[in-house]
Backbone bond lengths (Angstrom), bond angles and torsions (degrees), N, CA, C in turn:
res aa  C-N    CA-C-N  psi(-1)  N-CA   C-N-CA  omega(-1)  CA-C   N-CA-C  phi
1 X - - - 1.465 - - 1.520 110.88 -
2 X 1.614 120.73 -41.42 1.134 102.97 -178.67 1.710 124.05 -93.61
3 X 1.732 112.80 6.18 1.378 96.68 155.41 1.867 121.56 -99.22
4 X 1.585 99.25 23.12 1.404 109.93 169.02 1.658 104.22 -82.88
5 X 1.733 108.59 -54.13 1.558 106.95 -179.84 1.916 110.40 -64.34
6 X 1.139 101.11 -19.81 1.556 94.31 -170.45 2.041 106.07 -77.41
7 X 1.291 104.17 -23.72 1.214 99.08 179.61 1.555 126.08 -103.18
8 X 1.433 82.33 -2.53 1.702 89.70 159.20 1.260 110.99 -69.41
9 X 1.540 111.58 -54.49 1.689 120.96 -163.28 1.870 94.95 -63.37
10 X 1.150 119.33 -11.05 1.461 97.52 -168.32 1.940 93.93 -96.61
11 X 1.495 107.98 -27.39 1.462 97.13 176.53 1.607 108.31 -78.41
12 X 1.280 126.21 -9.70 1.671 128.60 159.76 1.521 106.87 -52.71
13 X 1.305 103.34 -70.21 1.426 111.83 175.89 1.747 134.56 -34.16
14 X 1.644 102.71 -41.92 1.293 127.84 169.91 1.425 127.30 -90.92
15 X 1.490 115.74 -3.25 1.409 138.24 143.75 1.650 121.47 -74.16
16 X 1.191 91.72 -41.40 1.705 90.49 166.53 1.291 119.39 -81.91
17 X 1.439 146.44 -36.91 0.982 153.84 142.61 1.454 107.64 -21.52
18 X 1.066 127.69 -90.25 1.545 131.05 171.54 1.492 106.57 -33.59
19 X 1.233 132.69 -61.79 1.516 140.38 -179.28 1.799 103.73 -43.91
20 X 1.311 128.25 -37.55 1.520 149.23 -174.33 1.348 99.73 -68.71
21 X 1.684 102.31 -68.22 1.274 101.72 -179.36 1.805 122.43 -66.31
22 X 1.135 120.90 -29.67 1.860 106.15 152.46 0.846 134.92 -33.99
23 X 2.069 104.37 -55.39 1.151 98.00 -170.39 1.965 118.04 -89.39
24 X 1.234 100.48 -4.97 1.509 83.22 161.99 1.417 111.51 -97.01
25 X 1.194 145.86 6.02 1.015 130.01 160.49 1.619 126.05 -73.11
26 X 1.514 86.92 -21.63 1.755 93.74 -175.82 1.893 100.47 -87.02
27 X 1.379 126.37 -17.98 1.226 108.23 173.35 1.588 122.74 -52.10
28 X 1.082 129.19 177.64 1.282 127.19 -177.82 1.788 98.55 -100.27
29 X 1.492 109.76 166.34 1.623 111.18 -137.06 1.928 69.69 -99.61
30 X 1.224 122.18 158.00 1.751 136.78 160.85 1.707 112.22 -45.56
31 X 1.559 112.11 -52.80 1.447 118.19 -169.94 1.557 93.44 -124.01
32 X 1.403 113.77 133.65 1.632 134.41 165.50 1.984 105.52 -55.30
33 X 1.354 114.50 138.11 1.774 107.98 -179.76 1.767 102.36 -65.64
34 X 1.211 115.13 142.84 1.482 132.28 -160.28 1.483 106.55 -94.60
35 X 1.135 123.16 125.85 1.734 132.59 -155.88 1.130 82.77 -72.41
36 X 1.427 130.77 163.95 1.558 158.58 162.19 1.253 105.22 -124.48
37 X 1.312 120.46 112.76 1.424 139.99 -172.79 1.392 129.42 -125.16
38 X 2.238 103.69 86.52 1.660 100.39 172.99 1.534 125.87 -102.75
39 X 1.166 85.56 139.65 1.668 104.18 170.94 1.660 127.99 -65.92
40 X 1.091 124.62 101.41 1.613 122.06 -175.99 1.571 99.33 -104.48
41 X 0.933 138.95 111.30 1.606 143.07 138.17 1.087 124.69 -107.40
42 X 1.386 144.59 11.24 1.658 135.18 135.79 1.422 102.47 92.59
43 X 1.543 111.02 0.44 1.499 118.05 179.17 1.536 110.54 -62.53
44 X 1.543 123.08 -51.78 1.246 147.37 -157.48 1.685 100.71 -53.77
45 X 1.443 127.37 12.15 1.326 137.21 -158.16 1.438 111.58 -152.04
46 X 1.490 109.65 147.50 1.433 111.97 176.88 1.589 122.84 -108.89
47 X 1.344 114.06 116.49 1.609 95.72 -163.81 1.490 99.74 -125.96
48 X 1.674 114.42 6.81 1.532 119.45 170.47 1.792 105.88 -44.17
49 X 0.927 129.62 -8.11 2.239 129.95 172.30 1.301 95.40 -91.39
50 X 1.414 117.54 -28.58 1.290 103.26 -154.98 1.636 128.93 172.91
51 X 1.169 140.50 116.94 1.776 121.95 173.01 1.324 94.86 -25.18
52 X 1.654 92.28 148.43 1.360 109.40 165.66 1.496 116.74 -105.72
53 X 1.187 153.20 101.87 1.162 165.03 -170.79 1.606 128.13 -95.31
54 X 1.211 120.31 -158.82 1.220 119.61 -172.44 1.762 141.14 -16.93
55 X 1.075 121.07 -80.06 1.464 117.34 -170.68 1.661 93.77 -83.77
56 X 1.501 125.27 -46.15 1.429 111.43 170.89 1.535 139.40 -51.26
57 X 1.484 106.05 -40.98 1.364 133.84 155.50 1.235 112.55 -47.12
58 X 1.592 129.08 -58.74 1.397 130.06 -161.86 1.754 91.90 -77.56
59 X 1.772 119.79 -56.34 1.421 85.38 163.36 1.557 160.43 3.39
60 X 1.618 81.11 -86.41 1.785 105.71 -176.71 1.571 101.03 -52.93
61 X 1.213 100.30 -57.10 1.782 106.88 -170.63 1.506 111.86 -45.62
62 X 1.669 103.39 -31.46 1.913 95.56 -160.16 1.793 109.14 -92.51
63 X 2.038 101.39 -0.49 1.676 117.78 171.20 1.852 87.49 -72.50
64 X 1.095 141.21 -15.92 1.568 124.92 -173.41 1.809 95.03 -112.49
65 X 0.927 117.23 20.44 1.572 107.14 -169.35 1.887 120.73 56.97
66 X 1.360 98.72 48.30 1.823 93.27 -168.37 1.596 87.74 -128.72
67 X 1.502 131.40 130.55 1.189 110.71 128.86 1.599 113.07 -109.50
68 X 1.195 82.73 179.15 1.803 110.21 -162.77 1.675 107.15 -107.30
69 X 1.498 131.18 123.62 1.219 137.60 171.09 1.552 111.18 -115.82
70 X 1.352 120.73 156.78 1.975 102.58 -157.40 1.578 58.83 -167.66
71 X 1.764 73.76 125.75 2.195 108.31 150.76 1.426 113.14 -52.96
72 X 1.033 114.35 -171.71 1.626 111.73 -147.74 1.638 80.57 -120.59
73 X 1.089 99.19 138.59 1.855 110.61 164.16 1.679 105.10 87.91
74 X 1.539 109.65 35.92 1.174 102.31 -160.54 1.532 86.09 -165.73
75 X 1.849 112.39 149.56 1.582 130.61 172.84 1.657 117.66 -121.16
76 X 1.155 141.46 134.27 0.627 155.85 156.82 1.486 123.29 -90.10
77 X 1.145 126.83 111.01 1.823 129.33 170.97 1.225 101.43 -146.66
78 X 1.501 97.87 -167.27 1.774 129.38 -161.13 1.601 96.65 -106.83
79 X 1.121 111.83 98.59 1.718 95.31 -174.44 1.636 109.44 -114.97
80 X 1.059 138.79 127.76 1.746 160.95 147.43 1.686 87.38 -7.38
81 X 1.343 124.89 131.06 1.305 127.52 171.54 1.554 88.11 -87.55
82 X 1.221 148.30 -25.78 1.341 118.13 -175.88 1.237 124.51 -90.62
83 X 1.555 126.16 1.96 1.086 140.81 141.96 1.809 120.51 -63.54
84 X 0.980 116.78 -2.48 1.626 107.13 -164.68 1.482 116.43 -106.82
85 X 1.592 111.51 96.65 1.519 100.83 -149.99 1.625 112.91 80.66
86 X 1.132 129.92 6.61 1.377 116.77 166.42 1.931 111.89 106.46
87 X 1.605 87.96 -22.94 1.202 81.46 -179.89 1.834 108.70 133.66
88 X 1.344 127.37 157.31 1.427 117.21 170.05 1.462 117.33 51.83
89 X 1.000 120.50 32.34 1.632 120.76 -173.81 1.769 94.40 -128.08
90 X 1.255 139.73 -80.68 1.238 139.31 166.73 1.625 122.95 -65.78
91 X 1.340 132.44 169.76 1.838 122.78 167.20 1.161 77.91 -138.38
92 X 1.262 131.60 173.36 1.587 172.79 80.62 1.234 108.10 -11.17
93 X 1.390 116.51 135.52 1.609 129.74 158.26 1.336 115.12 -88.34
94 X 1.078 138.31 -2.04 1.793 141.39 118.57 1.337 122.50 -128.81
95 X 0.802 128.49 168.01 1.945 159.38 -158.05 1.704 88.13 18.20
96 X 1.512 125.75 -116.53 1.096 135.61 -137.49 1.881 96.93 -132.17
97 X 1.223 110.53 -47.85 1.269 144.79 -134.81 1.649 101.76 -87.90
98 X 1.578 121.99 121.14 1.481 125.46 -172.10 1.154 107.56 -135.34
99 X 1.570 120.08 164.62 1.432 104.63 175.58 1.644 99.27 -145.74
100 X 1.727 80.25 118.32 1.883 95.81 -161.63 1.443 102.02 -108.89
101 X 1.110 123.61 -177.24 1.756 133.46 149.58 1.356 110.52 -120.06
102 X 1.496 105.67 160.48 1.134 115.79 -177.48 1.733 112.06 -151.24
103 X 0.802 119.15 132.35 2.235 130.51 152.12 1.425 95.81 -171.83
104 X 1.543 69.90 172.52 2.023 89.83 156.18 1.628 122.41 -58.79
105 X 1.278 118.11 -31.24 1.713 124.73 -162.73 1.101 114.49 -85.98
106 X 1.890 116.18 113.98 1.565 110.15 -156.10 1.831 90.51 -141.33
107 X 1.117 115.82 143.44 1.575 123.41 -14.29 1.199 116.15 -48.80
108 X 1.544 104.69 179.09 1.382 118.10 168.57 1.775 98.49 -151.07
109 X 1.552 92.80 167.66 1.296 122.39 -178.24 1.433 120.92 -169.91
110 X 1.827 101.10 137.60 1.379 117.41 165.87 1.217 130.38 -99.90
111 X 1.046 151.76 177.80 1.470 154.33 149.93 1.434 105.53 -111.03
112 X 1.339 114.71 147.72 1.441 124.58 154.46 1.709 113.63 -112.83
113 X 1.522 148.82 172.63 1.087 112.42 -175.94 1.513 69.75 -154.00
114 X 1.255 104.07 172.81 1.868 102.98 179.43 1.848 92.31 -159.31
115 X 2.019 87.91 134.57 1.282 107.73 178.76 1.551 104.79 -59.58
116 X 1.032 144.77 -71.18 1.243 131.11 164.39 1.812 134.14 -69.58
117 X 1.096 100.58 149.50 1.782 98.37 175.57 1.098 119.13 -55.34
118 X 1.211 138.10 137.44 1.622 146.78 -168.45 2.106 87.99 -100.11
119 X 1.504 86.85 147.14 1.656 83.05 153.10 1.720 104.67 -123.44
120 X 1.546 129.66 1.37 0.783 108.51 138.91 1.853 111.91 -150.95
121 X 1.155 102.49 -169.76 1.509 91.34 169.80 1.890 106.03 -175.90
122 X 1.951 90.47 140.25 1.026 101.82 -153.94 1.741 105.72 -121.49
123 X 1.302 115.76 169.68 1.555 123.20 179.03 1.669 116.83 -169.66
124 X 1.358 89.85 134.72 1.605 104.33 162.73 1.534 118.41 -77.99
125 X 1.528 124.79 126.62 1.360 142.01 160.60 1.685 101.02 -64.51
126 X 1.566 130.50 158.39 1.031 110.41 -176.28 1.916 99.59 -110.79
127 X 1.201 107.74 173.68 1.700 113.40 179.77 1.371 105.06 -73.09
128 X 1.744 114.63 128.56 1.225 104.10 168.24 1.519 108.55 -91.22
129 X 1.832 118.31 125.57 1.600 112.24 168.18 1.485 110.14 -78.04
130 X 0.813 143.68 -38.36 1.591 146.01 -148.13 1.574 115.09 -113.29
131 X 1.707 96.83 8.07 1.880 104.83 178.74 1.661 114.40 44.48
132 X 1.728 96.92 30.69 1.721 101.13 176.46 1.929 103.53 -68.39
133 X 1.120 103.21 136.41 1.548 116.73 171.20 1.684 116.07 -41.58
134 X 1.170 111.75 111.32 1.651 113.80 179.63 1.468 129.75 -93.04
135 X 0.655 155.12 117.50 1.619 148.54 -158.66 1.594 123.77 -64.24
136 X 1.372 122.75 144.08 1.501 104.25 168.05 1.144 108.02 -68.62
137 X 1.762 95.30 148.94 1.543 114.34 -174.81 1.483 106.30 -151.25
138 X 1.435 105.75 152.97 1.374 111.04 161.09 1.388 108.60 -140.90
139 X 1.314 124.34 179.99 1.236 129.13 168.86 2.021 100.66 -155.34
140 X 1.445 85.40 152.82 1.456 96.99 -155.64 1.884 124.26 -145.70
141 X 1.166 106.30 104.37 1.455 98.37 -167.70 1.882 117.62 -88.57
142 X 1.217 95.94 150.90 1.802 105.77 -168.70 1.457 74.62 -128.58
143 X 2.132 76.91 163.95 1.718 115.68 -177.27 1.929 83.08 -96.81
144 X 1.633 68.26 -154.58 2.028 87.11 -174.30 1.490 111.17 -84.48
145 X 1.501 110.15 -11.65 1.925 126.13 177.88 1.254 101.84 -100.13
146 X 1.581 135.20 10.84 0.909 126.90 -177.38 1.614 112.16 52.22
147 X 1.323 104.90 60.24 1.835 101.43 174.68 1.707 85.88 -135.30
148 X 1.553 98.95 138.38 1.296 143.71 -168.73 1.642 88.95 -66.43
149 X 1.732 111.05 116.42 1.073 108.54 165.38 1.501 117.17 -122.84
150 X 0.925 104.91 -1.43 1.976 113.86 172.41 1.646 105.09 -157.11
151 X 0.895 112.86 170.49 1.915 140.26 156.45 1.329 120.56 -148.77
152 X 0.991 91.06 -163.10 1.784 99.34 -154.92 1.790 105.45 175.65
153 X 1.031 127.01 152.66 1.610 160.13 166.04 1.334 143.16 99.34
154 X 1.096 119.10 -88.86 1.380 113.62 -157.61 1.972 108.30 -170.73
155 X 1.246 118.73 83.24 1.492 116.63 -169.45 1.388 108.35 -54.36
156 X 1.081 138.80 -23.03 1.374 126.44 -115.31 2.149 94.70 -147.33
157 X 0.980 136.22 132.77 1.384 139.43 167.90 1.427 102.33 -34.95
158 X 1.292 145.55 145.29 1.348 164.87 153.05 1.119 117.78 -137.16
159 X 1.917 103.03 152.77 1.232 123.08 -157.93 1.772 100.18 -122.89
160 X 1.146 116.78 112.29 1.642 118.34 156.43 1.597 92.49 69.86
161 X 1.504 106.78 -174.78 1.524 134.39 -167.64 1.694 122.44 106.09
162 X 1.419 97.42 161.64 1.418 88.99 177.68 1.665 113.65 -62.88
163 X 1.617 99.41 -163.48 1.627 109.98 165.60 1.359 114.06 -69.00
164 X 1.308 126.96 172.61 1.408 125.19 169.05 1.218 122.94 -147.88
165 X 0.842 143.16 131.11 1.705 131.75 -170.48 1.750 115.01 -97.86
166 X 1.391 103.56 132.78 1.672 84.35 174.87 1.495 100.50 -140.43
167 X 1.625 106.84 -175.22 1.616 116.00 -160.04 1.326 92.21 -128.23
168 X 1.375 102.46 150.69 1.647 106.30 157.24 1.689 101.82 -136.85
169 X 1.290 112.08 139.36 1.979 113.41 -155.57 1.645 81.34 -108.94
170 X 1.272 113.78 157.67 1.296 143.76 -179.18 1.583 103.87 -121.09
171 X 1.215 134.52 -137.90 1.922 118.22 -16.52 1.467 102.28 -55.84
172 X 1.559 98.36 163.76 1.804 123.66 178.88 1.313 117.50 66.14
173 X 1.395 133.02 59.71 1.157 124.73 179.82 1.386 88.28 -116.78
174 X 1.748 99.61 130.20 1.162 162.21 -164.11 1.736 107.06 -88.15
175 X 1.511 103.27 -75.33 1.592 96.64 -174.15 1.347 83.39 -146.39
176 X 1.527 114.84 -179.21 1.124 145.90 169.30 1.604 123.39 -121.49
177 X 1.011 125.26 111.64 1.971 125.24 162.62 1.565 110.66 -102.54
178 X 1.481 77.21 131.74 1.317 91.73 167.62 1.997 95.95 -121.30
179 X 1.707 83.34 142.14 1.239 94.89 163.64 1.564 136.47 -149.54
180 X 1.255 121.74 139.38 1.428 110.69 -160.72 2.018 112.63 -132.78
181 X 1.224 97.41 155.04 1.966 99.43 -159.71 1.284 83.89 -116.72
182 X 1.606 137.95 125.12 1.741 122.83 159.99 1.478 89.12 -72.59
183 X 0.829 128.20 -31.09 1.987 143.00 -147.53 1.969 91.58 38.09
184 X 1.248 108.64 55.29 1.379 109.26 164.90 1.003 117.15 64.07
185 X 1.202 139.06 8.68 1.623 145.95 140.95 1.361 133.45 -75.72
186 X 1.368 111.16 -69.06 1.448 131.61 -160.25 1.703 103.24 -58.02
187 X 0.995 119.73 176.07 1.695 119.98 -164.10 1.363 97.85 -130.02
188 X 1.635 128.26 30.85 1.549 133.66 150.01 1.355 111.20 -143.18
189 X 1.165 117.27 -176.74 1.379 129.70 -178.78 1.534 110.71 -86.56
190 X 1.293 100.57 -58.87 1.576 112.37 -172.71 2.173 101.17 -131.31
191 X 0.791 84.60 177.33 1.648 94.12 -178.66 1.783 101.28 -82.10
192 X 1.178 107.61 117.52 1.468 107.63 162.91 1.058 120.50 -52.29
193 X 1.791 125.95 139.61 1.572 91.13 156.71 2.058 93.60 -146.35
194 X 1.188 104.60 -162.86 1.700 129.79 -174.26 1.282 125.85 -113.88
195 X 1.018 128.32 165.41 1.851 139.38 149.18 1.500 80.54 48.17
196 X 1.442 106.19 109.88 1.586 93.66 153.69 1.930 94.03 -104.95
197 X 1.579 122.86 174.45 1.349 133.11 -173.26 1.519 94.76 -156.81
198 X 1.853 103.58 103.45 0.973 139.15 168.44 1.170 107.54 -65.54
199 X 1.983 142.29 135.04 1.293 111.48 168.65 1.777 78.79 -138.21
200 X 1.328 119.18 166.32 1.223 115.38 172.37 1.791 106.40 -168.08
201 X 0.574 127.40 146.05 1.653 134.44 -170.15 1.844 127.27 -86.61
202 X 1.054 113.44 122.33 1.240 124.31 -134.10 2.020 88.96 -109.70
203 X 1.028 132.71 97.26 1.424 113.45 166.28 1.743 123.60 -33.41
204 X 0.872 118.15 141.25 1.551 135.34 159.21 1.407 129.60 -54.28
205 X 1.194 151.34 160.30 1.400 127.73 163.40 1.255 126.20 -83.15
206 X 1.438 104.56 -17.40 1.640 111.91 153.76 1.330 136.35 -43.67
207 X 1.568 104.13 -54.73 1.353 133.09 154.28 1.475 106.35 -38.67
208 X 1.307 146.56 -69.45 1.336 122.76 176.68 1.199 116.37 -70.52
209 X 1.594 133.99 -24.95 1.219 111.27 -172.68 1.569 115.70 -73.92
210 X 1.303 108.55 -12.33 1.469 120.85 169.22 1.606 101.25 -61.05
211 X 1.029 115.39 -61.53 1.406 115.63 -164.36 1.753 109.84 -66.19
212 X 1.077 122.40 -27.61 1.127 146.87 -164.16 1.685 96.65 -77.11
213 X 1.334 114.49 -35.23 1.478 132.17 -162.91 1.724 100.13 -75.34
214 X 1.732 90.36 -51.23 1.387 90.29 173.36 1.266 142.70 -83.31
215 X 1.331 114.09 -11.95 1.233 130.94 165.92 1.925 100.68 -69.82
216 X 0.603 156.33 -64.76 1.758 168.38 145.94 1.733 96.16 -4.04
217 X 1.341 108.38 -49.61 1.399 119.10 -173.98 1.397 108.89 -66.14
218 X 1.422 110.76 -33.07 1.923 113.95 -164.25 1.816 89.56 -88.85
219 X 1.415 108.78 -40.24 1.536 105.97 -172.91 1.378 119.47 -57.55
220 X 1.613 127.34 -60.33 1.365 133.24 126.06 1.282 113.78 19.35
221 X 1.753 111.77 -105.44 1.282 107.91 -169.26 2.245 122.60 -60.15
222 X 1.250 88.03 -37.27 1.989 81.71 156.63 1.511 106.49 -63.59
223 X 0.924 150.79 -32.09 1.654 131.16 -167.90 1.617 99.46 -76.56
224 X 1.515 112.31 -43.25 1.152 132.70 169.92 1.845 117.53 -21.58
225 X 1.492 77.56 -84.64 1.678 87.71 178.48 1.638 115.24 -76.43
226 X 1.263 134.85 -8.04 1.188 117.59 159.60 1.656 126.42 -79.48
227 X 1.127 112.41 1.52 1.577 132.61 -159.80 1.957 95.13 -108.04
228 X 1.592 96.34 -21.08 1.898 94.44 -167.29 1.243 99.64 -62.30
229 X 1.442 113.03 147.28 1.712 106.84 167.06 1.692 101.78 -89.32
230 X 1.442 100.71 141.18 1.345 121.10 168.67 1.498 107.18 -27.94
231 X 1.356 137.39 140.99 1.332 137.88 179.85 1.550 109.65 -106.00
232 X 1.474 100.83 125.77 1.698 123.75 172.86 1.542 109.66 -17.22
233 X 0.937 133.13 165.69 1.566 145.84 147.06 1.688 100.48 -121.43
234 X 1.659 110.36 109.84 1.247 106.03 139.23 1.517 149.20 -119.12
């Protein structure tokens, strides 16, 4: 009888323990997890010879954790705004350096995909100087199920304007599409754009020691019950 009451009181004990550990896990953490914030502008490269494309391109992109997937009949690179059209027709929202698509095959569309989840992610459109015709476009962020968690652009053909900056809000964004219609007008494929701004969320050290708490808690109660002595029959 009394290693029946003794092993009750120790599964009391290990009910409260667990019960402890809920409830501090369910409090809210001291410090919020701290955004991590990268900068991509396509500057860090020279493309005055030329767009930069394929195996160099897929490179650069995979130093930020991005790769790049591109529709069929169609290129994607880093191209010199003073090369594009000759020159004076598009600007950059820094240095020189944009990252457009280009073919004949319209629509078109890219993907970007990112080794980690974004909670948000941002981009510059570039300035049109020469009010050349721009294509409808959107761009559009997905989770890991591919469910639509933001958009963004412009349905409709447009002419000239400055740059513009836009957002796409998360949490968990997965990839990004961009996509663009000339519908046989416009004088690109898809909308150029700049600066992309990676942001993604960084745990706290709180944040693990919480977790850390509970992991200690699960170890605990297994050492626990393998250590119980078998209970009497009377």
């Amino acid at each position: 009888m009394n290693s029946k009451i003794a092993a009750l009181k120790m599964n009391a004990k290990i009910l409260g323990l667990v019960a402890s550990l809920g409830f501090f896990a369910g409090l809210p953490l001291t410090a919020p997890a701290r955004a991590d914030v990268v900068t991509v502008n396509f500057d860090a490269l020279n493309a005055s010879g030329g767009a930069i494309t394929g195996a160099p391109l897929t490179s650069y992109l995979a130093g930020f954790g991005i790769t790049l997937t591109e529709s069929s009949g169609t290129s994607v690179g880093i191209a010199d705004v003073s090369n594009v059209y000759g020159g004076g027709v598009i600007g950059a929202t820094t240095g020189n350096n944009v990252l457009m698509q280009s073919g004949t095959t319209s629509p078109a569309s890219y993907t970007l995909s990112f080794a980690t989840a974004l909670l948000s992610f941002q981009f510059d459109t570039v300035s049109n100087i020469t009010s050349n015709l721009l294509p409808a476009w959107s761009a559009t962020a997905f989770d890991a199920s591919n469910v639509t968690l933001s958009t963004v652009g412009n349905s409709s053909l447009s002419v000239g304007g400055d740059a513009q900056t836009y957002l796409l809000n998360g949490p968990g964004i997965e990839s990004v599409t961009f996509y663009g219609n000339a519908e046989g007008s416009a004088g690109f494929t898809n909308q150029p754009i700049d600066t992309l701004v990676l942001t993604t969320a960084v745990p706290e050290p709180s944040t693990w020691a919480m977790l850390l708490l509970g992991f200690a808690g699960i170890g605990f109660m297994a050492y626990r019950r393998k250590s119980k002595p078998a209970l009497m029959t009377v």
